[in-house]
N, C-alpha and C positions, 0 to 999 in steps of 0.2 A: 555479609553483603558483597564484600570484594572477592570474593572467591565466585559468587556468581556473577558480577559483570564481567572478570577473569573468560569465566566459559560462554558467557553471550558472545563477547570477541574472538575465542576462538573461532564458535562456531559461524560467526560471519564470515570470517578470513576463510573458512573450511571450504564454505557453502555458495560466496558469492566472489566469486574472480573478480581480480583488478578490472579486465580485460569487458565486462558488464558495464553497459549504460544506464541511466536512471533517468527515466523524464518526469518533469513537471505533471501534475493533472494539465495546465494548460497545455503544454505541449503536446502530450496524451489526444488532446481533444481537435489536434490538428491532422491527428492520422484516422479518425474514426468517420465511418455515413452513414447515411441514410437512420433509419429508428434508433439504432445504438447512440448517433450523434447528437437526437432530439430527447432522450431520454438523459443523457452527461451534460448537455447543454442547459437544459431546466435544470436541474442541479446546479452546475458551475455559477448561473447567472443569477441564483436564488438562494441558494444555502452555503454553499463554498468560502471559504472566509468572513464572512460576516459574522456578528457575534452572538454569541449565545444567549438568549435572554431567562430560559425557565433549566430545573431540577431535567425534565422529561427530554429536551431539546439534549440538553448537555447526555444524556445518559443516551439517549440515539445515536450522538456523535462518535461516543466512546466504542456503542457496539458497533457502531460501521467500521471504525480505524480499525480496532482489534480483529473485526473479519476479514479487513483487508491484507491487515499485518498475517494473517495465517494464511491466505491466499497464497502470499507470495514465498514465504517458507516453504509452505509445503510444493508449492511450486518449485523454488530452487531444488529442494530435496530428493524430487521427481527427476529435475531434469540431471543433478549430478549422477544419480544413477541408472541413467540412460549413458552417459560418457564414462562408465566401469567399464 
């Protein structure tokens, strides 16, 4: 198990520069309009922190974060090899 959080940290360090900002969702939802803002905003205002109540809610939750989490992977992965 330590040999792979070992290479999760590498690959952080690799993949996402010091020099990288990181915003909140809230903050996130100060830069976005128009339908993009009314579709984050129902979310934000409604599901966002609140707690989980059932099996089914919890398992939505998980598959949103984990989409999100590869979003942004593979997103960095994209843009570091655009700056080769």
């Amino acid at each position: 198990m330590e040999a792979k959080l070992i290479k999760f940290f590498i690959f952080i360090e690799k993949y996402f520069p010091d020099n990288v900002t990181f915003m909140t969702y809230c903050e996130y939802l100060n830069t976005i309009t128009g339908d993009t803002l009314s579709l984050h905003k129902e979310y934000h205002d409604n599901h966002y922190g609140f707690p989980i109540e059932n099996d089914d809610e919890l398992f939505e939750r998980l598959m949103f974060e984990i989409n999100q989490l590869a979003f942004i992977v593979m997103n960095a992965l994209y843009m570091s090899a655009l700056n080769k």
